[in-house]
N, C-alpha and C positions, 0 to 999 in steps of 0.2 A: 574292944571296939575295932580296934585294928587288926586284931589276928579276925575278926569278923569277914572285915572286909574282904581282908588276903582267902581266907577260905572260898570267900562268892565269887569273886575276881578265875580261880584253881579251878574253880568246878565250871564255869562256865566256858573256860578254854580248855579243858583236858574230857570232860565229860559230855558224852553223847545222850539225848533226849529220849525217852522212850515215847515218840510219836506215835501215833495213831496213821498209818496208811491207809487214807479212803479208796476204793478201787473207782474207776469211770465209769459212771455208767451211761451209755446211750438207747435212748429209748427209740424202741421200734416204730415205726408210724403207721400209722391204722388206716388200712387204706381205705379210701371214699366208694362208697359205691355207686354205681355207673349206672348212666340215670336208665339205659335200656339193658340190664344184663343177657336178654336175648343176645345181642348184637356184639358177644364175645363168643357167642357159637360158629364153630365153622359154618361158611357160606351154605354150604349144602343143607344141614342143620335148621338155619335160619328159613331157608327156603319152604323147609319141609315144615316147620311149624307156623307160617303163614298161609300155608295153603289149607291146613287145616282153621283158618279164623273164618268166623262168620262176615258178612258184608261191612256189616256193620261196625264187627270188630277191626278188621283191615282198612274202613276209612280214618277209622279212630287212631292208628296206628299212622295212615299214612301222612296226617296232619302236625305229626309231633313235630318236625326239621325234614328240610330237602332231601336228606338222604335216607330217610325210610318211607316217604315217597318214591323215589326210585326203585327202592326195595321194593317195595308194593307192586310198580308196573311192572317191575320185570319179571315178579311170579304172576302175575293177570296174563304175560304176553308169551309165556310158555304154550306151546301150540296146543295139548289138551284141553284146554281155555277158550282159544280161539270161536267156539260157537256155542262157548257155555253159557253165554247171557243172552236170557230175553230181552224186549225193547223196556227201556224204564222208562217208566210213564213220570211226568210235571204234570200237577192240576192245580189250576188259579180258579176256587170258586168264589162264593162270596162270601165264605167266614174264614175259611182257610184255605193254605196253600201246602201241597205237597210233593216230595220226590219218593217215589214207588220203585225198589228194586226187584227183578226175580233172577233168580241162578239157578241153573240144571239140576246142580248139583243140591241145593234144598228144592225137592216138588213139593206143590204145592203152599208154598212158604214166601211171604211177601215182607219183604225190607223197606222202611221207610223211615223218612224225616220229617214231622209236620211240624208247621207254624200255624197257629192260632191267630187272627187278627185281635181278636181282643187282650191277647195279650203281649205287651211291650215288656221291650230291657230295661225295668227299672233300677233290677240291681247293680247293672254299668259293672262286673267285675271283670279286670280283667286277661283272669285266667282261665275264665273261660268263654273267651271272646276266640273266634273261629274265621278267619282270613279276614277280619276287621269288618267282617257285615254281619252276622247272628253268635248267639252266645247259646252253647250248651253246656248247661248246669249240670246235670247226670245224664251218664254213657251206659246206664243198666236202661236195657228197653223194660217197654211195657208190652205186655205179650196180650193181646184178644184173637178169639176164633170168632169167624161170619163165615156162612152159607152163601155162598157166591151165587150159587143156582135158583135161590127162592125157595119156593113154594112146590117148586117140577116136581109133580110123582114119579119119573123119570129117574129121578136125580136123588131120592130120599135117600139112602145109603150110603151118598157120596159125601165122603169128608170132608167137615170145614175149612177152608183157606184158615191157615195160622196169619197174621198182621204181627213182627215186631217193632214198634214206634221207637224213634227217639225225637222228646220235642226240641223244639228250639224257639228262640228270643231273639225281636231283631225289630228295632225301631225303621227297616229301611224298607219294608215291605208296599209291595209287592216286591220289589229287584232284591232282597237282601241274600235271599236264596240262589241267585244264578252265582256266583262267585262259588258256593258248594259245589250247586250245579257242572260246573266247567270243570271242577277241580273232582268230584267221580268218573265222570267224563273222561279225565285222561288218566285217572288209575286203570280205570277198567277197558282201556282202549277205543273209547268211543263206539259204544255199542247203539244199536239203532235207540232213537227215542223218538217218545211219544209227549207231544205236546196241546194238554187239554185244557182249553179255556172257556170258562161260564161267562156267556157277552151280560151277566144279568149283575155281574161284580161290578161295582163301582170305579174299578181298575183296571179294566179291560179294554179300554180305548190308549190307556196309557203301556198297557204292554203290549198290546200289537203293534204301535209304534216303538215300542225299545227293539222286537227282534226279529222285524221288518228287515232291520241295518244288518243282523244279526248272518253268519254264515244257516245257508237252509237248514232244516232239521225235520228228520225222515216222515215225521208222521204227524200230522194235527189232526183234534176233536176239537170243534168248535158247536155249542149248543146253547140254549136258552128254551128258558118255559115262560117267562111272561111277555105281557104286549112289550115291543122295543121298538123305537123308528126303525125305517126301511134303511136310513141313510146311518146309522150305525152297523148293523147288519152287515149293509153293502162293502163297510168301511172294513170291516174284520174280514170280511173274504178278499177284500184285493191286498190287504196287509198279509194273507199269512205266504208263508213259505216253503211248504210242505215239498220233499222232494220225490218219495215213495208213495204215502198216501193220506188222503182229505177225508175227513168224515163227520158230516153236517145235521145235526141234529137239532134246528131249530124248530121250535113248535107256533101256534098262533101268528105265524106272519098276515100280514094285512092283505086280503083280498089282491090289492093291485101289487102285489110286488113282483118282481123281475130283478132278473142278474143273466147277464149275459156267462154261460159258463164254461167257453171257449180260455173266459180270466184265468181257467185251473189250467190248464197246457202245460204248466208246470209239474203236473203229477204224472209220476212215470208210469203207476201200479195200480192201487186204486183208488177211486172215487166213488164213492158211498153215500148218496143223500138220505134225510128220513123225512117227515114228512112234507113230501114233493110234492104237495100240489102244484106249486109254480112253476113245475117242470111242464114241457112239450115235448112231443117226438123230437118234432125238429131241430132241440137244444141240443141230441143228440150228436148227430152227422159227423158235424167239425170236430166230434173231443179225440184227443191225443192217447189219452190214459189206457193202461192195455184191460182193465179190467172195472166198468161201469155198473152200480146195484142204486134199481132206485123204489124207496118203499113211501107208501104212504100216499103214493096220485093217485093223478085223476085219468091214467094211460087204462086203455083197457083193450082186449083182445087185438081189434082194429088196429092199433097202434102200433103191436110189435107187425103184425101180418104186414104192413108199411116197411117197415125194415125187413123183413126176409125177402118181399118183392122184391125192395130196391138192389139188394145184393144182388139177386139172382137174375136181377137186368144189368151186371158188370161193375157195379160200384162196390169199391173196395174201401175200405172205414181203415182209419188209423188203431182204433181200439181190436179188439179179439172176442171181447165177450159182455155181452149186456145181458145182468137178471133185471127181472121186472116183477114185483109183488101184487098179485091181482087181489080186487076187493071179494072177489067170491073165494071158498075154499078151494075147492077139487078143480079143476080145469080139464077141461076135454082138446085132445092135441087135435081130433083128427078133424076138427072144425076150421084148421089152419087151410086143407090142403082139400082141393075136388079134382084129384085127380089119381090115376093109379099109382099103385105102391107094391111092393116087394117085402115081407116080413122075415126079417132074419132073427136068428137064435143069438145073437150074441151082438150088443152094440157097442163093444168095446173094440174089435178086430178090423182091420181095415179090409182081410183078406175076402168079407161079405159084401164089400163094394165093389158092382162091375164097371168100370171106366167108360166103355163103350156102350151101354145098356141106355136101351131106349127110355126103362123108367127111371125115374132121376128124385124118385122119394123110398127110403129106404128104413122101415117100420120097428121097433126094437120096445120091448119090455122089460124091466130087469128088476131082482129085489136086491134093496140094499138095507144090510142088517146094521141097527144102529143100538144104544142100550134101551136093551126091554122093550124094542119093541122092532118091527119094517117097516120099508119104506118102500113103494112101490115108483120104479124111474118111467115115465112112459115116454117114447119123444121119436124125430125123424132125424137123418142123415140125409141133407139136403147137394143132390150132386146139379155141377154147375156146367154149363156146354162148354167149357175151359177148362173144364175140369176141380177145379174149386169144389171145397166142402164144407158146408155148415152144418152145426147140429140144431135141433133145438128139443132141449130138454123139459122135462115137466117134472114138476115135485109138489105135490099137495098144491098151497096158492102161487108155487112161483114158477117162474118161465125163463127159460138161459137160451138166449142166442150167441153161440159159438160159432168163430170162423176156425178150424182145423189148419193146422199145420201140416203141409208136404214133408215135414223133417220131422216127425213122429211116428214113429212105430205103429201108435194104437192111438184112438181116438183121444181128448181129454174132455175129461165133464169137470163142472163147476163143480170148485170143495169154496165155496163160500161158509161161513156159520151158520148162515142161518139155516143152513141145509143139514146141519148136525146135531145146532145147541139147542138148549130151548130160548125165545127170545127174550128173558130178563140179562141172556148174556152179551146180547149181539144188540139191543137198539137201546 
């Protein structure tokens, strides 16, 4: 027992262990992946595959954090951009509401966001809630084709507009969409818009007082198809704020209405009535606006021949150019004028106007080739004992009285649409 011990005692101070040596091991760390792996590409890189995203796909991108917003304006604000967008159209009707994009760079191809009234954010999720006013569930659009031209045999050959929707959900409607609104607006550098609103929506008194307060915004459609008071109406025309151009499409107004419409002096460019019954020459006179179309009155020959007298007795308009849609088709010029005339070959050149020339009406025909079919221009160069020049043009039912510029080379004739499109596109 003793020599036992003595033995265990010996071995454990003279003998070394056959241990087992574990080596360390540190394990690697897996790295996380990065929630934009785009955004590890060089600048240049990143640039270049944002310019290639659809509208769509770049708001969707611009929404994620502040700084791919940034990213986003600062490839929109590269100067090959600079006039690559059309005006995007807002339209408030009375079941839905939508923002409408177009870019150069897709023709023929229309970007949008619609909201449904009938449908609310029930699901409340949210991840996919969008500057804290509407919720987009899914960012894959829905693609339809429509025939924007009708019916036009003109037009039969001509390719559907493609529509890619994306909807959206938003208990704050009508406003739930301006927050979108403002926030494409300044990716894409505030390109013109177009602001259309149906006075027939049940929310149409309450948005022309939201953007009343609102800075201008280039362009309003304002229309309606059934009976409305006079004094809503009235209320939406002195509400809006259009700073390029107005365009009024209301139908069935009531026998006695009036508007004084001197209210638009605000519009720089144009002003566009439809049907004007309620128009007078005399609303005329005082308007600011450089470019006046009124369809749908009750003006008829007599009326304009009033304003080419009055010009050519020294009165000079603020405006440049009034069309005026007559109820007959074809119009005859030469019933303007009982007096002599000089017929030139070419009504485009100024070089056919003699300054000093005793006749002071100047005769011109011309064709203008438009798709599938001509158009025959018939009209006078109207010279003034001051020298002043007006034109007045003829096209099928409409009539353009032009004041001419001394600081133009060659005359200019009205490019209105409705001088090109057919009218499903233009009223």
């Amino acid at each position: 027992m003793i020599f036992s011990n003595l033995t265990s005692v010996f071995w454990r101070c003279w003998c070394s262990p056959n241990l087992k040596v574990v080596p360390e091991t540190r394990e690697t760390p897996i790295p996380k992946p990065e929630k934009f792996p785009l955004l590890t590409l060089r600048e240049e890189l990143v640039d270049n595959v944002l310019e290639f995203m659809t509208p769509l796909e770049l708001i969707s991108f611009s929404l994620c954090s502040k700084s791919t917003k940034q990213l986003a304006k600062a490839v929109r604000n590269q100067p090959k951009f600079k006039k690559d967008c059309k005006s995007f159209k807002v339209s408030f009707c009375p079941l839905f509401q939508r923002i409408v994009m177009e870019i150069k760079g897709f023709p023929n191809t229309h970007w949008q966001f619609l909201q449904d009234y009938g449908e609310t954010d029930r699901i409340r999720d949210p991840k996919t809630r969008v500057l804290n006013s509407i919720s987009i569930r899914n960012w894959k659009p829905k693609k339809q084709k429509a025939n924007l031209y009708g019916s036009s045999p003109e037009y039969s050959d001509h390719e559907p507009a493609v529509f890619y929707s994306i909807e959206t959900f938003s208990d704050y409607f009508p406003f739930g969409m301006n927050k979108l609104l403002d926030h494409i607006n300044d990716v894409y550098n505030f390109p013109n818009r177009v602001m259309s609103v149906n006075l027939n929506s049940s929310y149409a008194d309450r948005l022309m007082a939201f953007y009343k307060d609102k800075d201008p915004l280039e362009y309003w459609v304002l229309e309606c198809t059934g009976l409305l008071s006079d004094i809503l109406i009235k209320s939406a025309f002195d509400k809006q704020n259009a700073s390029k151009g107005l365009f009024l499409r209301c139908e069935n107004l009531s026998r006695t209405f009036r508007f004084d419409l001197e209210s638009f002096n605000n519009v720089k460019e144009n002003l566009d009535i439809y049907f004007a019954k309620w128009v007078k020459i005399e609303d005329i006179f005082n308007l600011k606006t450089e470019r006046i179309a009124i369809f749908g009155s009750k003006l008829e020959d007599g009326d304009l021949r009033l304003l080419i007298n009055k010009w050519r007795e020294g009165w000079n308009p603020e405006w440049k150019q009034f069309l005026l849609e007559y109820n007959q088709y074809k119009v005859n010029p030469d019933r303007y004028f009982d007096e002599d005339c000089v017929e030139i070959t070419n009504g485009r050149h100024k070089s056919f106007i003699v300054e000093d020339s005793p006749v002071k009406l100047f005769k011109f025909k011309e064709q203008k080739q438009l798709r599938n079919r001509n158009d025959t221009v018939y009209g006078y160069h109207i010279l003034r004992d001051d020298g002043g020049i007006a034109t007045l043009q003829i096209e099928r039912s409409f009539g353009v009285f032009i004041i001419q510029s001394k600081n133009e080379s060659c005359f200019q004739f009205s490019s209105h649409r409705c001088l090109f499109e057919p009218r499903v596109m233009w009223q």
